[in-house]
C-alpha positions, 0 to 999 in steps of 0.5 A, spaced: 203 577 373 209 574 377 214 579 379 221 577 376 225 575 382 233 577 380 237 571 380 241 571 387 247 574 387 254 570 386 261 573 389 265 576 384 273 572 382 276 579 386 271 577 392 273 570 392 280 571 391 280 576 398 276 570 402 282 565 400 287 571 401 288 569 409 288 561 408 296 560 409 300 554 407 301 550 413 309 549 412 310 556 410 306 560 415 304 565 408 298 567 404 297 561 398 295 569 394 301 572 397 305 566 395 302 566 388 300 559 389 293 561 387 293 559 379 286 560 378 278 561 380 273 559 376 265 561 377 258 559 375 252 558 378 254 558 384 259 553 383 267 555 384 272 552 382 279 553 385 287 552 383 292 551 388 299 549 386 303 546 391 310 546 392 311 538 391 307 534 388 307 529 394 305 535 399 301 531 406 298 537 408 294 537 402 287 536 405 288 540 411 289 547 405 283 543 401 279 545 408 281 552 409 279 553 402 273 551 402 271 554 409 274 560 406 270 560 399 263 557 402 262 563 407 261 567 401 253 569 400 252 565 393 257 560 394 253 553 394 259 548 392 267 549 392 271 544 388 279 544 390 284 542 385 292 541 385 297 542 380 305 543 382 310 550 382 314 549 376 322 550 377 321 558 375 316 559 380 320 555 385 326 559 384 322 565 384 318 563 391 325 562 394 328 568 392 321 572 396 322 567 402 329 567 403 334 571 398 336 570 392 339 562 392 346 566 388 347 567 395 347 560 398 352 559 404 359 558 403 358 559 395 365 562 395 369 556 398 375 560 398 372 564 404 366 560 406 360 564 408 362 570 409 363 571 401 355 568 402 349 568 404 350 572 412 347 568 418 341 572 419 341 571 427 348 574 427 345 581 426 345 585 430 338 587 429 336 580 429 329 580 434 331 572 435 334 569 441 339 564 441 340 559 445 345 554 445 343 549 450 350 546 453 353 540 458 360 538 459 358 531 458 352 526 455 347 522 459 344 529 463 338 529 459 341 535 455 336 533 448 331 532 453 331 539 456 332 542 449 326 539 446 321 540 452 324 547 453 322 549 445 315 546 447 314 551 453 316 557 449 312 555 444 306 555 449 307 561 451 305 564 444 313 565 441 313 562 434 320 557 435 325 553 433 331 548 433 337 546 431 340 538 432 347 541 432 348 534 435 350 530 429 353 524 433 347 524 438 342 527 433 335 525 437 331 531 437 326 529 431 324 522 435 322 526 441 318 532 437 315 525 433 317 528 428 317 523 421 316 527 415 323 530 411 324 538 411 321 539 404 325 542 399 323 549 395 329 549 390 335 548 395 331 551 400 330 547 405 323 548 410 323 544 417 317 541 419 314 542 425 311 539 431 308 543 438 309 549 435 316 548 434 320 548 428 326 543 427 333 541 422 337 535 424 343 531 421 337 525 424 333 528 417 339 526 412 342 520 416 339 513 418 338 512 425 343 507 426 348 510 420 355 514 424 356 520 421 364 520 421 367 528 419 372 532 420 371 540 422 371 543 416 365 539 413 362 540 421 362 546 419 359 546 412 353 543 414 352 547 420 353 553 417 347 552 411 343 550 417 343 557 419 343 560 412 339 555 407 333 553 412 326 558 412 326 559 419 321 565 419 325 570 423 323 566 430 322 569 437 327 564 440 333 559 436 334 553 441 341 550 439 342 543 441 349 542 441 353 536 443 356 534 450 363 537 451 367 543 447 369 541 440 368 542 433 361 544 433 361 548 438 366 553 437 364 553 429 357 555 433 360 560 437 363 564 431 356 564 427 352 567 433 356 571 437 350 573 440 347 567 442 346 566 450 349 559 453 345 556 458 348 550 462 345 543 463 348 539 469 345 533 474 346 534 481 352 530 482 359 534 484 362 530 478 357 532 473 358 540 475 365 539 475 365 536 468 359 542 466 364 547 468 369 545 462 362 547 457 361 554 462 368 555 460 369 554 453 363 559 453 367 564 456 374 563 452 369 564 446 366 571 449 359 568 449 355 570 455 352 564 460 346 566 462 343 560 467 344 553 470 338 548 469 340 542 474 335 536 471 334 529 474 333 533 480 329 529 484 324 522 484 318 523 487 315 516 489 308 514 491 308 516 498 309 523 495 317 524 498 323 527 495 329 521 493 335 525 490 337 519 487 344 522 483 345 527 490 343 534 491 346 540 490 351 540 484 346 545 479 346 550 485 354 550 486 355 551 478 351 556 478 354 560 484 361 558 481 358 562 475 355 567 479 349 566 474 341 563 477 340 555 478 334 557 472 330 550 474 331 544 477 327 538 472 324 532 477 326 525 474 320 522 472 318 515 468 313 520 463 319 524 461 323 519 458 317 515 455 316 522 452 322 522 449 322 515 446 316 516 443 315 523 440 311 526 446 314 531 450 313 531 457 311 539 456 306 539 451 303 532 454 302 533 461 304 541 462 301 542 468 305 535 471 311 536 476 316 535 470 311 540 465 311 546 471 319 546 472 320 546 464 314 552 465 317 556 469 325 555 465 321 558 460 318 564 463 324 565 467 328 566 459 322 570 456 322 575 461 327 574 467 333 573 463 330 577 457 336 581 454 335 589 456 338 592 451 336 592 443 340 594 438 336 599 433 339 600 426 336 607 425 340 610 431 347 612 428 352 617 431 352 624 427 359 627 426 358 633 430 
């Protein structure tokens, strides 16, 4: 008689659920087990059926998570077909992933409006044992590229492997999503909100809940307000650097920044015109007048190089050095003025993840390799060191 051949093996319902245990959700940057999204796995004959509930129904990420899954089920020995099915969180389990992600939502920014947030959610960056570094990106004046150099800067930082964020606290001359490229809203878990991403690089704007052409006309205390639950009620996911884009000039928005991250780092954007850095300076001075520490200069619009491979300074020469000399702080970079720059920037293509290795990608290379290290903050506050009373 023939021998009897044992039916092949099939991986167990715990086996599956520890190879589906690495796929992430895209936008949460989680396990899909961890995060309880993994409603069901169901076994036979091989054949394996999975249950994911997204976080909103329309998510566009949905086919990428169908990918990791099947790639993470059919490795498993047995395994001859995966079959991914969808359904959504219910309002409970969406407050219950909220709370695990962010808190508890009873806790929301400005809850008590009486005492606004200090009565509510603390600002996690102001913390003294936060590991983020904040930047606040300031000019004097518009029209020096400020946005420009925020955008392609968070590029940079996230090339060299830091995990990044933005804030387009510019809420006149919001544009930092169009030169991300980004198009798709943040997605909403139960009042909080998830910012999308582009190059490596999170990002919440006032351009996300205002049309392109729509002015937005507040007074101080809603400035505030909006930019306060920008810090509290958005799952930033503790990044390694916070980039503030702030609007040109000192007013509201900048010294409401200033009071919620009293640890943030400021750093100059100038042109090399002596008009340019003259006005910049009143942006250095505000800074100081608030007890925020001005890190560096960066001059951008520096230079044009031509088809003959010379330098023109088409807006002059100098201004970013004497900025910084005035300030006694380091020109961090000089940024050339470059036609891929601007197109970039009208396009959703950021010059430093587009072409990194041209002239403009280099400069916004080394900017970024200067904070990273250079400027790297020396001291860190550890929580567990306290004074004993003798």
């Amino acid at each position: 008689m023939p021998e009897r051949q044992d039916p092949p093996a099939v991986p167990t319902e715990a086996e599956i659920i520890e190879a589906i245990r690495p796929v992430q959700d895209p936008e949460l940057h989680r396990s899909i087990v961890d995060l309880g999204m993994l409603k069901e796995v169901v076994e036979a004959g091989g054949a394996v059926r999975v249950l994911v509930a997204l976080t909103t129904p329309g998510c566009p990420l949905k086919n990428e998570i169908t990918s990791r899954v099947e790639s993470a089920v059919m490795a498993l020995d047995g395994v001859k077909a995966v079959q991914v099915d969808f359904t959504s969180m219910t309002p409970e389990e969406l407050a219950a992933l909220r709370q695990q992600l962010n808190g508890n939502p009873a806790a929301t920014a400005g809850s008590q409006p009486a005492h606004g947030h200090a009565e509510g959610r603390s600002i996690p960056f102001a913390d003294p044992a936060s590991k983020t570094r904040v930047l606040l990106i300031a000019s004097g004046k518009g029209g020096v590229g400020k946005s420009s150099v925020s955008t392609n800067l968070a590029v940079s930082l996230a090339q060299r492997g830091k995990k990044v964020a933005i804030v387009d606290a510019d809420v006149w001359g919001f544009s930092i999503p169009r030169m991300l490229g980004i198009s798709n809203d943040p997605t909403v878990i139960d009042s909080m909100l998830v910012p999308p991403e582009a190059h490596g690089v999170r990002v919440i704007s006032m351009g996300f809940f205002a049309e392109e052409d729509q002015a937005v006309i507040w007074r101080g205390p809603m400035l505030h307000k909006a930019l306060e639950q920008f810090l509290t009620d958005v799952f930033w996911d503790e990044p390694d650097f916070l980039l503030i884009d702030l609007p040109p000039g000192t007013g509201d928005v900048s010294l409401s920044i200033s009071q919620f991250l009293p640890r943030a780092e400021v750093y100059v954007v100038t042109t090399p015109q002596p008009a340019a850095q003259r006005v910049a300076q009143r942006a250095a001075a505000m800074a100081e007048k608030v007890h925020l520490e001005v890190k560096g200069v960066i001059e951008n619009m520096s230079w044009f190089t031509g088809d003959d491979g010379k330098r023109y300074e088409i807006f002059g020469s100098g201004g970013g050095k004497e900025l910084a000399d005035r300030l006694e702080v380091p020109l961090i970079g000089q940024v050339p003025l470059l036609n891929d720059l601007r197109e970039g920037s009208d396009h959703g293509r950021p010059v430093a993840a587009l072409d990194p290795a041209g002239e403009a990608g280099r400069a916004f290379a080394a900017i970024a390799e200067q904070i990273d290290v250079e400027l790297a903050p020396t001291r860190r506050y550890n929580p567990g060191l306290s004074l004993i009373d003798g």
